[in-house]
C-alpha positions as CSV (number, residue, x, y, z in Angstrom):
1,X,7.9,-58.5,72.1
2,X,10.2,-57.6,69.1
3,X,7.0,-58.3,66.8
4,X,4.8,-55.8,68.6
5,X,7.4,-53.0,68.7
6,X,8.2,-53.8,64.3
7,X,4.2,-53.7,64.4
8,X,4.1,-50.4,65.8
9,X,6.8,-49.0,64.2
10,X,5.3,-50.2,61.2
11,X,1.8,-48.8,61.6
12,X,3.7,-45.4,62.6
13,X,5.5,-45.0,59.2
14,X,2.1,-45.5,57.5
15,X,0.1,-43.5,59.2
16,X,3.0,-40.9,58.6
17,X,3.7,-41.4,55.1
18,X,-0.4,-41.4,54.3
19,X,-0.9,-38.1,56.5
20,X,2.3,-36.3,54.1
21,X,0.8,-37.9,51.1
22,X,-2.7,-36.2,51.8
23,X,-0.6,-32.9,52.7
24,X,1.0,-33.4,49.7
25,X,-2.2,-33.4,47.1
26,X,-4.1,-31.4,49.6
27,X,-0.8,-28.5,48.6
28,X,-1.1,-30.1,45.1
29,X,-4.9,-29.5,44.9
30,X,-4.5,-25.5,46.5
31,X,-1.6,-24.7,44.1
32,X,-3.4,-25.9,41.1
33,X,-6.6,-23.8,42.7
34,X,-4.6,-20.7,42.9
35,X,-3.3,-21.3,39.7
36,X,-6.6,-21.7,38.4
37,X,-7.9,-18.2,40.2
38,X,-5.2,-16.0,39.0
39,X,-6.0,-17.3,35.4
40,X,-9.6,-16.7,36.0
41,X,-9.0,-13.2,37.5
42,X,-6.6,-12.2,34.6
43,X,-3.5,-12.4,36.4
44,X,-0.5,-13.1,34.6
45,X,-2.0,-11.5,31.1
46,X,0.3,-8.9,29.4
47,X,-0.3,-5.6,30.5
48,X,2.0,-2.5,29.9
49,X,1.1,1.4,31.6
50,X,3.3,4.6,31.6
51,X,3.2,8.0,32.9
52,X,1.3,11.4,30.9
53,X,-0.6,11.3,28.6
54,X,2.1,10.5,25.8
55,X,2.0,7.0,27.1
56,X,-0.8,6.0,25.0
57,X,1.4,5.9,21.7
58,X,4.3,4.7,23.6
59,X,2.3,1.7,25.1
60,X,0.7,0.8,21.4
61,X,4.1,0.3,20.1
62,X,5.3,-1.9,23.6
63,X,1.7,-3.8,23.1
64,X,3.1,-4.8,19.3
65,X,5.6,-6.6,21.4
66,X,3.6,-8.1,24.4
67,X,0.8,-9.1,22.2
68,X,2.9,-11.6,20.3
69,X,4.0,-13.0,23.5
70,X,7.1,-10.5,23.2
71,X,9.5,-10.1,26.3
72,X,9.0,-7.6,28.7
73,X,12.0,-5.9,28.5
74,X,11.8,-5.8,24.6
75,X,8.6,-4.2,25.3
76,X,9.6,-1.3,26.9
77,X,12.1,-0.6,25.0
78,X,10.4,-0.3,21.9
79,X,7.6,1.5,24.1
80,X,9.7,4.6,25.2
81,X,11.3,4.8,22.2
82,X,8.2,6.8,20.5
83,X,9.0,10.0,22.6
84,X,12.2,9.9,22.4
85,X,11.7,10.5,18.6
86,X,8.8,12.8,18.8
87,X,10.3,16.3,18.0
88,X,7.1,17.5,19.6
89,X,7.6,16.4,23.0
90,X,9.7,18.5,25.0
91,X,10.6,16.6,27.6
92,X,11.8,13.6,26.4
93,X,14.6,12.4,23.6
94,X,15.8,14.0,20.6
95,X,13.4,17.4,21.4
96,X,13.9,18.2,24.4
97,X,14.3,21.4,25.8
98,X,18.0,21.5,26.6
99,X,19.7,23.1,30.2
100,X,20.8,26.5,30.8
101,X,24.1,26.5,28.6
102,X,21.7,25.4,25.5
103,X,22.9,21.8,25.3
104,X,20.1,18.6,25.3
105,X,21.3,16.4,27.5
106,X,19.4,12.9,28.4
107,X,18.8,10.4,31.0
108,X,17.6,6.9,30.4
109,X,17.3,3.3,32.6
110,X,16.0,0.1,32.0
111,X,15.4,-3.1,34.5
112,X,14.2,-6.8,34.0
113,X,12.9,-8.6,36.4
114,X,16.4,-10.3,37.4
115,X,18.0,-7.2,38.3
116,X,19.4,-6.8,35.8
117,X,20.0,-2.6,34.8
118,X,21.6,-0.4,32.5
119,X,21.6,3.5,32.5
120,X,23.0,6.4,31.1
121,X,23.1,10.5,32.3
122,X,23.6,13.6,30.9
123,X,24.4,11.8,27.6
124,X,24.6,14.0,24.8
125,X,24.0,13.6,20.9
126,X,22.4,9.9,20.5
127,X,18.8,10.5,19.9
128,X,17.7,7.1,22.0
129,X,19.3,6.8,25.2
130,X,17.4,3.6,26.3
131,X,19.1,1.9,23.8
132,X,22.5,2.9,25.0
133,X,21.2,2.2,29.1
134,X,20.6,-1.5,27.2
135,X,23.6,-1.4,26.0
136,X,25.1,-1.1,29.2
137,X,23.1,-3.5,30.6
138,X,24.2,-6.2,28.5
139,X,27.2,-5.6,27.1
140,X,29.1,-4.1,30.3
141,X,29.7,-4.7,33.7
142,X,28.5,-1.2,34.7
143,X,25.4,-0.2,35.5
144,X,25.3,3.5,34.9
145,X,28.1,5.8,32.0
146,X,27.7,9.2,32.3
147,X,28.5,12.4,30.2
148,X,31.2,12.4,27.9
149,X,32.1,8.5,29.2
150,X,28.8,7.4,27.8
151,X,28.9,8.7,24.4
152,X,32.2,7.3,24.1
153,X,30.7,4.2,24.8
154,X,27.5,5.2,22.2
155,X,29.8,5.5,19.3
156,X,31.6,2.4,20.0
157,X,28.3,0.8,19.4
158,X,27.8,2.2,16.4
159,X,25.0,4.8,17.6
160,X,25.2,7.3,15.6
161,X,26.3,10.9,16.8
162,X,24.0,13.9,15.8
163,X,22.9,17.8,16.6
164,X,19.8,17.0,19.1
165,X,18.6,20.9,19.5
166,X,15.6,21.3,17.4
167,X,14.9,25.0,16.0
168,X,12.1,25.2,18.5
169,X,14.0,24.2,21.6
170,X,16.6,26.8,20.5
171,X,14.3,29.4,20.4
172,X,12.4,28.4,23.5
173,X,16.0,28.6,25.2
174,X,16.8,32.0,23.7
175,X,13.4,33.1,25.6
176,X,14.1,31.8,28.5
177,X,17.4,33.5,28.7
178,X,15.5,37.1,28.7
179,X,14.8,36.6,32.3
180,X,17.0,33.0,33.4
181,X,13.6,32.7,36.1
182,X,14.4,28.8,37.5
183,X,10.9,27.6,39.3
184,X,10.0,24.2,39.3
185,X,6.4,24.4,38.1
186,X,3.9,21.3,39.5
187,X,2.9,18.5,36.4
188,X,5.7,19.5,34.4
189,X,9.6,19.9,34.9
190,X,9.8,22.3,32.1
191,X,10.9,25.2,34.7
192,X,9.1,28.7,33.8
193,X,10.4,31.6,32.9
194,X,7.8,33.8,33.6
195,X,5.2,32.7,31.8
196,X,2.4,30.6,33.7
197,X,-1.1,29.1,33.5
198,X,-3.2,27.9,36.0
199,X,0.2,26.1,37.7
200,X,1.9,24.5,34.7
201,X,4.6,25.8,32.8
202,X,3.4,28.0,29.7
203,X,5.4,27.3,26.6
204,X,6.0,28.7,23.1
205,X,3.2,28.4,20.6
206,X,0.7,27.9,24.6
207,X,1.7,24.2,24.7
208,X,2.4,22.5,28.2
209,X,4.6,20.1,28.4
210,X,5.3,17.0,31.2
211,X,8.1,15.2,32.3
212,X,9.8,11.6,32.1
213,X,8.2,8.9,30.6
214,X,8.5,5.7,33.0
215,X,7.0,2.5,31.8
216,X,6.1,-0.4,33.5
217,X,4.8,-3.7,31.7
218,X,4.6,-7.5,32.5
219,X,4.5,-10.4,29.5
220,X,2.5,-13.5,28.9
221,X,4.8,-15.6,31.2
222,X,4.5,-13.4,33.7
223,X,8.1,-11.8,33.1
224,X,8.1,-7.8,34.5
225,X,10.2,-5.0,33.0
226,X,11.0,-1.3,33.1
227,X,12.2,1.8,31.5
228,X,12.4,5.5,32.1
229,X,13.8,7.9,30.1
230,X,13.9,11.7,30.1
231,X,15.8,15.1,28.9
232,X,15.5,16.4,32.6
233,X,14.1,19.8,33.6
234,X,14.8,22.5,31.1
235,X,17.1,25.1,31.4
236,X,19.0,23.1,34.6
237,X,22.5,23.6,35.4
238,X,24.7,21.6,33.1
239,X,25.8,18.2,34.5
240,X,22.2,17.8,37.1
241,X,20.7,14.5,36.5
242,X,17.3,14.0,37.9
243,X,15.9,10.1,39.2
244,X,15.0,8.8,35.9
245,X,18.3,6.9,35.6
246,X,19.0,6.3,39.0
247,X,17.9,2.6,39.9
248,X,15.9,2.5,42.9
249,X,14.7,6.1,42.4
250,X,13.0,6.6,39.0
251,X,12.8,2.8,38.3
252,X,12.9,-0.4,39.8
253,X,12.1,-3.9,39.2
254,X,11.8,-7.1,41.0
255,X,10.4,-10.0,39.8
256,X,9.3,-11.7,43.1
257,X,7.0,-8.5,43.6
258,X,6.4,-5.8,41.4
259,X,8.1,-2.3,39.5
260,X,7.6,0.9,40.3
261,X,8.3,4.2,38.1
262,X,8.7,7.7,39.2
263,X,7.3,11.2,37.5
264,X,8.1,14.5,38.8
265,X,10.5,16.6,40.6
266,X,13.5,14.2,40.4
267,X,15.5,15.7,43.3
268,X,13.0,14.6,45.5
269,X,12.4,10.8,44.2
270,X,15.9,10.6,45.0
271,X,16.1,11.6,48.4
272,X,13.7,9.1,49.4
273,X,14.6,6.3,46.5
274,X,11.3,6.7,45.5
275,X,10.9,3.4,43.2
276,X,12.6,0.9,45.8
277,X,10.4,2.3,48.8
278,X,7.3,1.6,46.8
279,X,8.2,-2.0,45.2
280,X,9.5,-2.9,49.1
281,X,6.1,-1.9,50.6
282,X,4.8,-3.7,48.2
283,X,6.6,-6.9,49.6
284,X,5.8,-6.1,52.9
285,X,1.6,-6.9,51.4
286,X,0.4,-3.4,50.3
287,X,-1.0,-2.9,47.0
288,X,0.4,-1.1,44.6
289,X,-2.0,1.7,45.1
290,X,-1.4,1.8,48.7
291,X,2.1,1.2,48.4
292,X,2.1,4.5,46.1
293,X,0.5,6.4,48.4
294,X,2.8,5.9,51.0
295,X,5.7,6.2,48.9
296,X,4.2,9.9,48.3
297,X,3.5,10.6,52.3
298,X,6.3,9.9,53.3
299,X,8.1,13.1,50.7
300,X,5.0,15.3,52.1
301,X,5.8,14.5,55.7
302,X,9.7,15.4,55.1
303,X,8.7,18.4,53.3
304,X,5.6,19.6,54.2
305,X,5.8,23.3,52.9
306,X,7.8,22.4,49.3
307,X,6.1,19.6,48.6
308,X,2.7,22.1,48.0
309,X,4.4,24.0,45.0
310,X,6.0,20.9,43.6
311,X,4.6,17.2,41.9
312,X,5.8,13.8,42.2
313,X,4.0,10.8,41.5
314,X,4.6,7.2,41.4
315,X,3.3,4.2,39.3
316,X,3.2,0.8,40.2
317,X,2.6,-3.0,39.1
318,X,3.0,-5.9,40.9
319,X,3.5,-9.6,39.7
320,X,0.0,-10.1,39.3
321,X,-0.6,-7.2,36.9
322,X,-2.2,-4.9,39.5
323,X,-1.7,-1.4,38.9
324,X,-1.6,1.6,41.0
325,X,-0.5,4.9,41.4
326,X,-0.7,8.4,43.3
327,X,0.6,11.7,43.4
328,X,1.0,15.0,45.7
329,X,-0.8,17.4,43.0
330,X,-3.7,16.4,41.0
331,X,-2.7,16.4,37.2
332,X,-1.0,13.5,37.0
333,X,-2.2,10.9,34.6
334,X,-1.1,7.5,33.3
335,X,-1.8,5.5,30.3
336,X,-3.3,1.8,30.4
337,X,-2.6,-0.9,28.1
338,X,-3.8,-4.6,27.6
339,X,-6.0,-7.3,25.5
340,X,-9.3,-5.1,26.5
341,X,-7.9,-1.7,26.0
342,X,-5.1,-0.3,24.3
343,X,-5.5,3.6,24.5
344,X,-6.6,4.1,28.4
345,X,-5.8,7.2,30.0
346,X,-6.4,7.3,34.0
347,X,-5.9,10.5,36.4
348,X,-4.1,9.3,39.4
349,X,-5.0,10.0,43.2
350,X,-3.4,12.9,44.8
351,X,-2.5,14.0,48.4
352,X,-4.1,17.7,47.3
């Protein structure tokens, strides 16, 4: 009797161990399948995109980076940091338009795909605030310095301190002080004063201008990264900061599941956390197109009658490199960067 119950037993633990050896290389065999898919489809390649239209230069310089199977995160970086120096954009870095006291203040964050954040507001003098947000990042145990506290923290650093109003900004302010008119205006947060065309804000000289500059981008080994950096809306009350360094509302980042980036009216990105609601619908299985879209419904529902004289629009990748993005007014555009194209321009989806 004791033979026939070890014989049983026996053929028990075989036919056991051979059925979890065939799960096993049946798991191995769909793993290596899927793997083998997502190389096929393109997943996984490096891949960086960014809000307006000035994201094409900015996404050249972070494609310098990814293309020599660079890091994400030094990616953009080095991305953003083209128009923060460009004394002709108004809305970001060293030339931007500054509030209603004449001083250029900026906001800038940055995010890898470990959570890992830095950020600075309403930091003045120190032409590159991403760098400082790094900065923080690394080589604090904050997240966020603000005002005079952050360029305290700047010039410890050895950033150097300078005059960021630009002639042109200075005589755009003086204009705008004739009449002090405060109006967000949709596609750009350079606030009018009185002088319009066909909804954006007119400037000197009849140029437009847009807002932040958030930029998304994934690397070779599949690594994910963000930044966002901005001057804010012209002539704003002295000490606002908008979402673009506010983690979970301009920008963030998870690396199980995409990044998200935010453009627009930042008063309302942050009421909603903007960035977080669209990486976490993405997690619950939409795509980042849909997850956008949602992200954007849900500031139309709450504010049905603003949100038709205002913009906000969100951008989104997940871990696989798939991009998306929508917006409440049409205008909106984002720029497209990878091995088959480095100077794409795409007009997102809108809700009007």
């Amino acid at each position: 009797m004791a033979d026939r119950r070890d014989f049983l037993k026996a053929s028990l633990l075989g036919a056991s161990a051979m059925a979890w050896a065939g799960q096993a290389m049946a798991g191995q065999t769909m793993a290596s399948t899927s793997a083998k898919t997502k190389q096929a489809g393109g997943a996984m390649k490096p891949r960086v995109i960014s809000t307006w239209d000035f994201g094409i230069a900015a996404n050249q310089a972070a494609w310098a980076v990814l293309s020599k199977n660079g890091h994400a995160l030094d990616a953009v970086e080095t991305g953003v940091q083209v128009p923060e120096a460009d004394l002709k954009n108004h809305s970001v870095g060293r030339a931007g338009y500054p509030d209603r006291d004449g001083r250029v203040t900026l906001d800038a964050s940055i995010m890898d795909a470990d959570g890992n954040c830095g950020a600075v507001a309403a930091l003045e003098h120190i032409a590159h605030p991403i760098q400082v947000a790094r900065r923080v990042m690394e080589r604090t145990p904050h997240v966020l310095l603000v005002g005079d506290g952050a360029l305290q923290f700047a010039q410890e650093q050895g950033f150097k301190k300078e005059e960021l109003l630009t002639p042109e900004s200075e005589q755009a302010w003086h204009e705008w002080l004739k009449t002090a008119h405060y109006q967000p205006s949709a596609n750009s947060e350079i606030l009018d004063y009185g002088r319009r065309d066909q909804g954006k804000g007119s400037l000197p000289g009849g140029k437009d201008n847009h807002d932040t500059i958030g930029m998304l981008a994934i690397d070779a080994q599949g690594r994910l990264a963000g930044a966002c950096t901005t001057s804010g809306m012209a002539w704003k009350l002295h000490g606002r900061v908008g979402d673009s360094p506010i983690i979970g509302a301009g920008l963030y980042v998870d690396g199980d599941v995409g990044a998200a980036t935010s453009t627009g009216v930042g008063e309302e990105v942050i009421r909603n956390a903007g960035s977080f609601l669209v990486v976490e619908l993405m997690r619950q299985g939409r795509s980042p197109q849909e997850a956008c879209r949602e992200a954007v419904m849900r500031i139309v529902k709450r504010r049905p009658h603003a949100s038709k004289d205002l913009q906000v629009g969100f951008l989104a990748m997940n871990r696989e490199g798939e991009i998306g993005a929508w917006a409440i007014q049409p205008g909106f555009s984002y720029a497209v960067c990878d091995a088959a194209k480095q100077d794409g321009l795409v007009p997102a989806r809108s809700v009007y």
